[in-house]
C-alpha positions as CSV (number, residue, x, y, z in Angstrom):
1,X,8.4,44.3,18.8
2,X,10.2,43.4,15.7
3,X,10.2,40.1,16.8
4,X,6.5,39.9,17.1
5,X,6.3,41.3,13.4
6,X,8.4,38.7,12.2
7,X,6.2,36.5,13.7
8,X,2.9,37.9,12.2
9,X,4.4,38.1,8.7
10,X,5.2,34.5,9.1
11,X,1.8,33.7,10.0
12,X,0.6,35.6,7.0
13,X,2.6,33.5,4.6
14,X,0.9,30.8,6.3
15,X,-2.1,31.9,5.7
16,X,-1.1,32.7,2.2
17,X,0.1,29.4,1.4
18,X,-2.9,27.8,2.8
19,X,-5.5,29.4,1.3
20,X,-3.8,28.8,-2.4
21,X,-3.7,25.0,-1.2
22,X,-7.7,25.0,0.2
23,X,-8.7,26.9,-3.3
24,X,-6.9,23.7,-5.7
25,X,-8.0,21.1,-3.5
26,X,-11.5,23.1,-3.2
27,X,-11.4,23.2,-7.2
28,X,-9.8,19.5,-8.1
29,X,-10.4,17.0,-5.2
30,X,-13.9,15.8,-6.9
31,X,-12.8,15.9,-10.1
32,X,-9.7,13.9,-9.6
33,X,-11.8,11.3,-7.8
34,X,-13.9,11.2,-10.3
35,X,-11.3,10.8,-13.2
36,X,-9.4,8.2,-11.5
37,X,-12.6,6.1,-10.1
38,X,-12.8,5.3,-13.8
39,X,-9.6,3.8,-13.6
40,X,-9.5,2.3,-10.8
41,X,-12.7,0.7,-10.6
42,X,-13.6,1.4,-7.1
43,X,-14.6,5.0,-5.8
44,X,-13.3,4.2,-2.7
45,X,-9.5,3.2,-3.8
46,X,-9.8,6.8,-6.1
47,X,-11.0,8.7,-3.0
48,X,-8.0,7.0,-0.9
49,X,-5.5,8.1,-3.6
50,X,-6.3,11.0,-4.2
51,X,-6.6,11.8,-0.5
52,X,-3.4,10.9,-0.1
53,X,-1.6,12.7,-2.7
54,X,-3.2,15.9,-1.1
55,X,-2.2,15.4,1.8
56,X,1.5,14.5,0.5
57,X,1.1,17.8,-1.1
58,X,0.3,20.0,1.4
59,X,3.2,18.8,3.2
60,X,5.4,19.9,0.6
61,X,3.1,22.6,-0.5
62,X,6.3,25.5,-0.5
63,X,7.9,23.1,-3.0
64,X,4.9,21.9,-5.2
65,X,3.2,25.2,-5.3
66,X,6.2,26.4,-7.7
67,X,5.6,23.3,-9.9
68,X,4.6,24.7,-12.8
69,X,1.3,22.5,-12.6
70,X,0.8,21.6,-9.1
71,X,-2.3,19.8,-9.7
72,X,-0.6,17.8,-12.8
73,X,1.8,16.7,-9.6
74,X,-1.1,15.3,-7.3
75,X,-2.5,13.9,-9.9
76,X,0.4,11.9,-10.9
77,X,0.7,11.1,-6.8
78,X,-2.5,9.5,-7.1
79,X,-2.2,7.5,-10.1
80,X,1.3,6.2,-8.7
81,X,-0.4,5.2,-5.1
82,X,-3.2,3.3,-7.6
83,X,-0.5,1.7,-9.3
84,X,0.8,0.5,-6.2
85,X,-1.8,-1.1,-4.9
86,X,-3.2,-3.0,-8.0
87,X,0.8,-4.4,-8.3
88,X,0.3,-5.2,-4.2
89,X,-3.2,-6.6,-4.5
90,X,-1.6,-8.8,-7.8
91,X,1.5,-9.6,-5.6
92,X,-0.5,-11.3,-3.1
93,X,-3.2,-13.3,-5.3
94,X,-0.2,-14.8,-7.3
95,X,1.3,-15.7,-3.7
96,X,-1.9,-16.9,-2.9
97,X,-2.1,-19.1,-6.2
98,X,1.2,-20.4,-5.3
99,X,1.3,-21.8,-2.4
100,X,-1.8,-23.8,-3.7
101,X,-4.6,-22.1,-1.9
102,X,-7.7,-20.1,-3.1
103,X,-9.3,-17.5,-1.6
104,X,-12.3,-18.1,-0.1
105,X,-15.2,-15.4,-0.7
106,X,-16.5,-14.1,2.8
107,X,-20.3,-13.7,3.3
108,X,-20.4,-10.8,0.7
109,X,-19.2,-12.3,-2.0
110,X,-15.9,-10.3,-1.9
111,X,-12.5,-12.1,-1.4
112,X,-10.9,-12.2,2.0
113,X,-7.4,-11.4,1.5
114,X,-6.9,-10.4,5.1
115,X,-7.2,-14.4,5.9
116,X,-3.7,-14.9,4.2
117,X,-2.7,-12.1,6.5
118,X,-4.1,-14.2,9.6
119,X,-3.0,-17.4,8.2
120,X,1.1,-16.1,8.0
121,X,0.4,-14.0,11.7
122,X,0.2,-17.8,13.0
123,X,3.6,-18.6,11.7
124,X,6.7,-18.4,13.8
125,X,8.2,-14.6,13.0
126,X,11.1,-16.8,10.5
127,X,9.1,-18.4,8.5
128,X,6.4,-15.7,7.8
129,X,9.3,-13.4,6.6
130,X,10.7,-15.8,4.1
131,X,7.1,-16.8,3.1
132,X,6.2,-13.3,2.5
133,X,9.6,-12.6,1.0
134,X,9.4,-15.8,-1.4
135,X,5.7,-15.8,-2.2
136,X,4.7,-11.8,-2.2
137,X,8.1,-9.8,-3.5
138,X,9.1,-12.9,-5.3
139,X,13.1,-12.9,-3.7
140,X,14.9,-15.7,-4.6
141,X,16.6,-17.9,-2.1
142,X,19.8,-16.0,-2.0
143,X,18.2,-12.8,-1.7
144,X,15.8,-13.8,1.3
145,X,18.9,-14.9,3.0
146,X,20.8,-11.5,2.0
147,X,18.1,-9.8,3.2
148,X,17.6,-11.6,6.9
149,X,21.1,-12.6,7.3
150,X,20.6,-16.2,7.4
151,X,22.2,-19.5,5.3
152,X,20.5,-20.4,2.3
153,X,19.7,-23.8,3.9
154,X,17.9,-22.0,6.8
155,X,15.9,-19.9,4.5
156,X,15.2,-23.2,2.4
157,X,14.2,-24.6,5.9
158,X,11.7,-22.0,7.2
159,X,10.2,-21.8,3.5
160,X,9.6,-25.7,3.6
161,X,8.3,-25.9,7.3
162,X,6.2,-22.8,6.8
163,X,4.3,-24.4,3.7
164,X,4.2,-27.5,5.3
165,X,2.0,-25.7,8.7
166,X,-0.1,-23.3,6.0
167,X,-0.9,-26.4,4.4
168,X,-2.0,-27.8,7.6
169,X,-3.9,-25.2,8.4
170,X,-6.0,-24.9,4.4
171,X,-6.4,-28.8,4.2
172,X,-7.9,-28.9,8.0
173,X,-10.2,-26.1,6.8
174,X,-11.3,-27.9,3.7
175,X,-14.4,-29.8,3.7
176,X,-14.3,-33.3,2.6
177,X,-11.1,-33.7,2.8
């Protein structure tokens, strides 16, 4: 039996520590959303943020809930995974912009950045991951090699023959040329 209670006193916590999570995210989800569409420029990228510093929360909740300003905490979760992204979504126009090819809008007008993601996923696995290690984190030669435990001449290598089948691939898709 006094296992059992153990049990249901452990459940009640639960409950406990539940309920003070549903009552802040109950009380702040929509406003946060709100606050950081302004800065983000897009409801949906706020709504994604701030989704997923709840949810990061709540699976810390023990921890966070003793924060003297839990909310102040998700809050500064969110703003961090917006940060994130606009440095991710930069990382990959400048790539983009360097390897001499634009994006091309899709049908509604908004840029189709999963294409570059196509256009590497048709590289061998070598080249993509110096590409992407070159063009998107901006790793210099040495470091791409550090990194996939190659030569410096091989990483020079997969870079040149990688650019040299992407731009391939962008001139053949070009009109007029």
């Amino acid at each position: 039996m006094a296992c059992l209670s153990v049990v249901i006193t452990a459940t009640m916590d639960d409950l406990v520590w539940t309920t003070d999570f549903e009552s802040i995210f109950r009380a702040h989800y929509a406003r946060l959303v709100r606050a950081l569409t302004v800065v983000a420029g897009s409801p949906e990228a706020a709504n994604d943020a701030v989704q997923e510093a709840f949810v990061k929360a709540h699976l810390k909740w023990r921890r966070v809930s003793q924060y003297d300003d839990p909310v102040g905490w998700i809050r500064r979760v969110a703003i961090n995974k917006l940060k994130d992204e606009h440095r991710r979504t930069g990382r990959k126009n400048r790539a983009v912009e360097r390897m001499g090819g634009e994006l091309r809008e899709s049908t509604e007008s908004e840029p189709v950045l999963d294409e570059m993601d196509d256009l590497l996923a048709e590289l061998p696995r070598q080249q993509r991951l110096c590409i992407a290690l070159f063009y998107v984190e901006q790793l210099s030669i040495a470091e791409i090699a550090d990194a996939l435990d190659l030569s410096e001449g091989a990483v020079k290598f997969h870079l040149h023959r990688g650019r040299e089948r992407l731009r391939g691939v962008l001139s053949s898709e070009s009109p007029g040329q």
